[in-house]
C-alpha positions as YAML, in Angstrom:
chain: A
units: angstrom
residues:
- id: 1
  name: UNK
  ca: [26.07, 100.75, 49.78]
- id: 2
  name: UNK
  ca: [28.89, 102.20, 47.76]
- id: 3
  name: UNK
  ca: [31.08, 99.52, 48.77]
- id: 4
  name: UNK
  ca: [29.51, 96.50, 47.60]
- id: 5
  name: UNK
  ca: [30.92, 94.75, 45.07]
- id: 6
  name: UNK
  ca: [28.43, 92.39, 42.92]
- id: 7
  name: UNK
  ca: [29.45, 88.67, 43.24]
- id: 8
  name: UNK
  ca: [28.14, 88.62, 39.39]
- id: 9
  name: UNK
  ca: [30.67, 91.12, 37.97]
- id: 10
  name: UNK
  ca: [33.51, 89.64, 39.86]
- id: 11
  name: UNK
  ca: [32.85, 86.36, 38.80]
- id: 12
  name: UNK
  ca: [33.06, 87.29, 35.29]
- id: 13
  name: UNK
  ca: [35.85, 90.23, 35.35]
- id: 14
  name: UNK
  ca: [37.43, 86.56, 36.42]
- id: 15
  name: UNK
  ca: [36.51, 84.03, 34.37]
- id: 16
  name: UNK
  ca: [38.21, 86.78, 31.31]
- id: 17
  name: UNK
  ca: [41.11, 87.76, 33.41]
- id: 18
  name: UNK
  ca: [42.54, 85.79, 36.23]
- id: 19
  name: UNK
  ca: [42.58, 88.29, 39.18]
- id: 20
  name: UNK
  ca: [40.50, 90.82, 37.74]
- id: 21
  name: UNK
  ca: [37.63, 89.85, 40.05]
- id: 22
  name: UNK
  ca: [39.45, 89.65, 43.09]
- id: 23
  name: UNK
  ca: [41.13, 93.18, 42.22]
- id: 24
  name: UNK
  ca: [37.71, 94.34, 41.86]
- id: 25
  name: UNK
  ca: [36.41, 92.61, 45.03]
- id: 26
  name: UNK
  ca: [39.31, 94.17, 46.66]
- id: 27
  name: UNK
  ca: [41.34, 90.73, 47.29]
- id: 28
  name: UNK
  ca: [44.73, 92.35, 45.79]
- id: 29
  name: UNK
  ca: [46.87, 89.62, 47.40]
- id: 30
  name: UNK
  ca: [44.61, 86.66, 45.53]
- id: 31
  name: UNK
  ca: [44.45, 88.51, 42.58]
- id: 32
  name: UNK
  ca: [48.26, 89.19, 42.03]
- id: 33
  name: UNK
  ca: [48.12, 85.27, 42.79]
- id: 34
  name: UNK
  ca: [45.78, 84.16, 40.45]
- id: 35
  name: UNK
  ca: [47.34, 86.82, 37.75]
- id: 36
  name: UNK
  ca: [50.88, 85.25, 38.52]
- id: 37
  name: UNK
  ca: [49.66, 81.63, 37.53]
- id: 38
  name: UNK
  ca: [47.68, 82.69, 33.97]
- id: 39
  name: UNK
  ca: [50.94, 84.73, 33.45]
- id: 40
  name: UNK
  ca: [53.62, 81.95, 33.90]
- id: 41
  name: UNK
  ca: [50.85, 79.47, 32.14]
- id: 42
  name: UNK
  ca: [50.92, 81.12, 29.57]
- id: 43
  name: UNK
  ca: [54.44, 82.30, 29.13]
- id: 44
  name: UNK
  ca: [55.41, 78.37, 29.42]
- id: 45
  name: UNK
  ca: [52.26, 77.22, 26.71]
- id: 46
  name: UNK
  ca: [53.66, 79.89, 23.87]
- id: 47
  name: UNK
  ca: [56.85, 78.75, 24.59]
- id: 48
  name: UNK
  ca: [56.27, 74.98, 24.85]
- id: 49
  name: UNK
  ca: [53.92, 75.20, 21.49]
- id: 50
  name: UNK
  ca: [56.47, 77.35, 19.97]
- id: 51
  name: UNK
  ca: [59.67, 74.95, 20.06]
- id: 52
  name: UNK
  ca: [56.83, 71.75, 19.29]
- id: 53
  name: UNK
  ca: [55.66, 73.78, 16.18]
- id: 54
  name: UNK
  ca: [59.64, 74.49, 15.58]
- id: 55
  name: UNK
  ca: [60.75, 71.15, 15.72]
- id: 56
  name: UNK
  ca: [57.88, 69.74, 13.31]
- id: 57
  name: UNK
  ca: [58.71, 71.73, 10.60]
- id: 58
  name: UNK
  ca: [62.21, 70.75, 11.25]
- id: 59
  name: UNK
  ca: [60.90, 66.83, 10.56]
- id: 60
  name: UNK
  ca: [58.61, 67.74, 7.70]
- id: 61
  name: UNK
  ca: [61.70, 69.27, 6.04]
- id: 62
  name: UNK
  ca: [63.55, 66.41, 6.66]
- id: 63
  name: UNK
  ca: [60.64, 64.07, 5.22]
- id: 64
  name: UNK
  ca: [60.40, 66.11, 2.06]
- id: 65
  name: UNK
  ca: [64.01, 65.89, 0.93]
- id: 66
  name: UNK
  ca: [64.60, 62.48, 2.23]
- id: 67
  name: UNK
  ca: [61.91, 60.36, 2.33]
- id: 68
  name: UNK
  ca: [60.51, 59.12, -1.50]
- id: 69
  name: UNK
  ca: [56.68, 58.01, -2.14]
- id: 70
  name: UNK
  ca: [57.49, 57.25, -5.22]
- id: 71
  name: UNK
  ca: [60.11, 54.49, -3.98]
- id: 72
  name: UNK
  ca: [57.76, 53.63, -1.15]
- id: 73
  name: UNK
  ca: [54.51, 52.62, -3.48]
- id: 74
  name: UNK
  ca: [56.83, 50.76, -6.11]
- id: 75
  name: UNK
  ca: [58.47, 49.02, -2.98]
- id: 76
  name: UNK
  ca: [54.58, 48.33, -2.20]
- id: 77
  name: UNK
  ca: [54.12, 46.97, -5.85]
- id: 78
  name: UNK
  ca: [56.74, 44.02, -5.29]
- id: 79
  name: UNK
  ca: [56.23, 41.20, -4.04]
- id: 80
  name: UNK
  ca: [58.62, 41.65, -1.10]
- id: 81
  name: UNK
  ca: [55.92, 43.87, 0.62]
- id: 82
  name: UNK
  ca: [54.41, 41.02, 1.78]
- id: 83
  name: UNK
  ca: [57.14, 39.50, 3.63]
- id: 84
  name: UNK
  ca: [57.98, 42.53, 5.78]
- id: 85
  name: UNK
  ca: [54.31, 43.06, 7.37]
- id: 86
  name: UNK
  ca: [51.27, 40.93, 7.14]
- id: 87
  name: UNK
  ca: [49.29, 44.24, 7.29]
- id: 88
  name: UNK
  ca: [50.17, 47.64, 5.06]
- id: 89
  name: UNK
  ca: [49.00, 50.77, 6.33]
- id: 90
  name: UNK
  ca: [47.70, 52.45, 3.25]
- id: 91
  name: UNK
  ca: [49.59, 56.27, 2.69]
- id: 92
  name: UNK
  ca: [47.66, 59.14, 3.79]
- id: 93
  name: UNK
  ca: [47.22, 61.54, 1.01]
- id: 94
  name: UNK
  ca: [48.54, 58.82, -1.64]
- id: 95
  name: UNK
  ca: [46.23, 60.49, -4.13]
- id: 96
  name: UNK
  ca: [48.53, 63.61, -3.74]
- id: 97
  name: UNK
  ca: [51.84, 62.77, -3.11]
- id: 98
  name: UNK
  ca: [52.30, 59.14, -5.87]
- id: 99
  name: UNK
  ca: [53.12, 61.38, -8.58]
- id: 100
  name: UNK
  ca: [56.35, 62.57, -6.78]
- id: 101
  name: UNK
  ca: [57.55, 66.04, -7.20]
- id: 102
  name: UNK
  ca: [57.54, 68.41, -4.40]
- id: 103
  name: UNK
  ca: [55.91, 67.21, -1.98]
- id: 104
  name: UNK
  ca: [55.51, 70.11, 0.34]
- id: 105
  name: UNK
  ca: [53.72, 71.77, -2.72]
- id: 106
  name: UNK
  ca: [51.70, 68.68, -3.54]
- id: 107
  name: UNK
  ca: [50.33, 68.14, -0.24]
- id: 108
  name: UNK
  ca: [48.67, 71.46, -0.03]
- id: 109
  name: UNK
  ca: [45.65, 69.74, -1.79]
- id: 110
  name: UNK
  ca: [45.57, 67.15, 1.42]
- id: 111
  name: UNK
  ca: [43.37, 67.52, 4.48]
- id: 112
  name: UNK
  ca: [44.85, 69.30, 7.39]
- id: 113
  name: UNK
  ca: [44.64, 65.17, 9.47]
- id: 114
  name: UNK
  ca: [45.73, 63.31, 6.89]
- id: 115
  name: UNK
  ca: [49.05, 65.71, 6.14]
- id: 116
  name: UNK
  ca: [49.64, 64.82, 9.94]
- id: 117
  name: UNK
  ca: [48.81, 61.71, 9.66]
- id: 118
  name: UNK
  ca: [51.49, 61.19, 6.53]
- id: 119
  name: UNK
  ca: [54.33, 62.73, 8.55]
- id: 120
  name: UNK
  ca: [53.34, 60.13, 11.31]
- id: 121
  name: UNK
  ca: [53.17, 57.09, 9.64]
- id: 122
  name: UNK
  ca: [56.48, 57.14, 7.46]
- id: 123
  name: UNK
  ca: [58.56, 57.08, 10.50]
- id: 124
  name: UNK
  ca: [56.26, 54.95, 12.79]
- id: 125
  name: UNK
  ca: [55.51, 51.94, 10.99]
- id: 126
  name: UNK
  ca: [58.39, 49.55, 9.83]
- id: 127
  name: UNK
  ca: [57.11, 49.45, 6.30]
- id: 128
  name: UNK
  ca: [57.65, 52.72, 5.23]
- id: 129
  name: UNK
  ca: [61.39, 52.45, 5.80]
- id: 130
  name: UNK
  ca: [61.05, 51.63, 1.59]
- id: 131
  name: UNK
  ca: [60.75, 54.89, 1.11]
- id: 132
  name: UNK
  ca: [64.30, 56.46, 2.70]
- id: 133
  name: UNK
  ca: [66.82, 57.45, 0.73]
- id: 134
  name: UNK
  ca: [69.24, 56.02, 2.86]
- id: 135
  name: UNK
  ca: [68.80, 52.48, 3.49]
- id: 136
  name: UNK
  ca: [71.30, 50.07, 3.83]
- id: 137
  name: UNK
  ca: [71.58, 46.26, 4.60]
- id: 138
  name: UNK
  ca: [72.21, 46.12, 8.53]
- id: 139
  name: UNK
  ca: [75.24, 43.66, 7.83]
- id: 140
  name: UNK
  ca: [77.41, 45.11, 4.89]
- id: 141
  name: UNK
  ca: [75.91, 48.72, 5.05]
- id: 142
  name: UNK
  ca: [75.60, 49.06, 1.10]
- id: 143
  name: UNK
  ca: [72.65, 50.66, -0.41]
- id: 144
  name: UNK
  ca: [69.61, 48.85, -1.80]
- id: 145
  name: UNK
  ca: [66.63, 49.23, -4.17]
- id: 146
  name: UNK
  ca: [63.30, 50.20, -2.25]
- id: 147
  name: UNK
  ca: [61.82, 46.81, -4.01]
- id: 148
  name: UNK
  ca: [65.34, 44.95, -2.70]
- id: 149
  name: UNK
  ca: [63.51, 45.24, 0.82]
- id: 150
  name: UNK
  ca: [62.25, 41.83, 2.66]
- id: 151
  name: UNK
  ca: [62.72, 42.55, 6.43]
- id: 152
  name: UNK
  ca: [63.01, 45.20, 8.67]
- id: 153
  name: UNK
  ca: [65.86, 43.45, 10.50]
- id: 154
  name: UNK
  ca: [68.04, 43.36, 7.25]
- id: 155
  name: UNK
  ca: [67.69, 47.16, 6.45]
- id: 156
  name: UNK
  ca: [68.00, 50.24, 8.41]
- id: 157
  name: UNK
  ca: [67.37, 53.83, 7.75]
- id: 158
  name: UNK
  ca: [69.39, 56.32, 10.03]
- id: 159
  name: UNK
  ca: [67.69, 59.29, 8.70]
- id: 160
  name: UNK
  ca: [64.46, 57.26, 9.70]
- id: 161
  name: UNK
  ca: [65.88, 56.85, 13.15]
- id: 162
  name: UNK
  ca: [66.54, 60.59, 13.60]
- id: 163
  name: UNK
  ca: [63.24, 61.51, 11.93]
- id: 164
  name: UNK
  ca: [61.49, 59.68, 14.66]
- id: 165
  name: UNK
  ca: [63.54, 61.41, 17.67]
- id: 166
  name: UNK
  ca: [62.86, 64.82, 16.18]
- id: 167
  name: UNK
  ca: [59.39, 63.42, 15.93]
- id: 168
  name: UNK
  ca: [58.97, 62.60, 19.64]
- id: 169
  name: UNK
  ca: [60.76, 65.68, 20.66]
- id: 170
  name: UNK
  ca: [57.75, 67.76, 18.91]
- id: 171
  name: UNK
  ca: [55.36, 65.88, 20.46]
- id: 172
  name: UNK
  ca: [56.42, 65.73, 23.89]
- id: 173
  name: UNK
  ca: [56.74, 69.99, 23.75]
- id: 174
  name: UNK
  ca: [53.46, 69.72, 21.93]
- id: 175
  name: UNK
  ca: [51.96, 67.81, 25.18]
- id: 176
  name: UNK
  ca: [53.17, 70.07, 27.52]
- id: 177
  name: UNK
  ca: [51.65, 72.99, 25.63]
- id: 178
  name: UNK
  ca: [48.70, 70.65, 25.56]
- id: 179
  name: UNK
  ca: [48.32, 69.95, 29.81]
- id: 180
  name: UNK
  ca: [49.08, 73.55, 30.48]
- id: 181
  name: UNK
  ca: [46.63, 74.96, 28.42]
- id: 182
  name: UNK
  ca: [44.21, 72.83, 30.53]
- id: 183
  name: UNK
  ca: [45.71, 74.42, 33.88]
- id: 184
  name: UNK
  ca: [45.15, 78.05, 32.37]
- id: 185
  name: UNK
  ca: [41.71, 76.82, 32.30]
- id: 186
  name: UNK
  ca: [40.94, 75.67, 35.81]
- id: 187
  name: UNK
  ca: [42.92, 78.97, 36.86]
- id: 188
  name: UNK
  ca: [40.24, 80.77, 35.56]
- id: 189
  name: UNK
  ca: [37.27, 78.61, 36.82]
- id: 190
  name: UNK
  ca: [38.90, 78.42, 40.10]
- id: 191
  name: UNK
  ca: [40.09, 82.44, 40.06]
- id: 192
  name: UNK
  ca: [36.01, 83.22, 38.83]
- id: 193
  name: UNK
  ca: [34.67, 81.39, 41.73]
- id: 194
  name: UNK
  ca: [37.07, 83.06, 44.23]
- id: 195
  name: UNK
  ca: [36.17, 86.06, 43.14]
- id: 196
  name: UNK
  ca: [32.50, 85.62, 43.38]
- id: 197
  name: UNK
  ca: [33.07, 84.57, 47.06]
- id: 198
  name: UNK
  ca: [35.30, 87.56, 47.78]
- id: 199
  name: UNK
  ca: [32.73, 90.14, 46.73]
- id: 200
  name: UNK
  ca: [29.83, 88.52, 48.51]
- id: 201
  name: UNK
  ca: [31.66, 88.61, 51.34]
- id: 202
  name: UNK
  ca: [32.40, 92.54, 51.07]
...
């Protein structure tokens, strides 16, 4: 009959497009639905994704004017490395970054995971506080050599500290991106399936 609407088609106008099949099946109240939800998804994931993406190269900047690698491998050198961990992470993209320099522009040689993994590590892990140009001793607040550095309880770093907010901030809007991208997925398994069933039934 004219009428009929194939189950097959609205399935995958669906599975594309959110409320494509129903509109096709003649469901326009689930398909405005469905429609709404990808719509508002996606409106909060580009937003979400954009401020994370924001915010991280708000922290890289910070890292490459503030935090040395230079000071952080000499620091590694002494013999006070030792006494501040029992275990030292070894520097992504070491090979790129221990002749100093810019940074940003000597980093382009690293791999995409380790250049994360760099801008993770220097504000995660205590030992890398050698390598801010900022720290002091906790009880007198005067600057100190990288290599002065014997404890993590002695020394703080507060452009370390705000580093690792700015950090978490782009991670948290990074996650969110991350969870809703997974809902604008079911939407469209669950909108595909809907649609299948309202075309059968016409």
């Amino acid at each position: 009959r004219a009428d009929e609407k194939s189950p097959r088609r609205a399935f995958l106008l669906s599975a594309m497009l959110p409320g494509a099949g129903e509109f096709y099946a003649g469901a326009t109240k689930r398909a405005i639905g469905f429609a709404g939800v990808e719509a508002v998804a996606l409106g909060l994931y580009f937003s979400w994704k954009g401020k994370g993406d924001d915010i991280e190269q708000e922290f890289r900047a910070v890292a490459n004017a503030s935090w040395d690698p230079v000071a952080y491998l000499e620091w590694r050198r002494s013999t006070r490395a030792s006494r501040l961990s029992s275990i030292t992470h070894a520097m992504p993209c070491s090979s790129f970054v221990a002749d100093g320099g810019d940074i940003k522009a000597n980093l382009k040689d690293c791999s995409g995971r380790e250049t994360q993994q760099y801008y993770e590590l220097i504000g995660k892990y205590n030992q890398y506080i050698a390598g801010w140009d900022d720290v002091v001793r906790t009880d007198s607040n005067s600057p100190v050599q990288p290599t002065d550095i014997d404890s993590v309880e002695s020394f703080s770093s507060q452009k370390r500290f705000a580093y690792e907010v700015q950090r978490d901030d782009s991670n948290k809007y990074l996650k969110r991106a991350s969870n809703i991208l997974g809902l604008v997925l079911v939407n469209h398994a669950l909108s595909a399936i809907d649609a299948a069933r309202a075309a059968r039934i016409r």
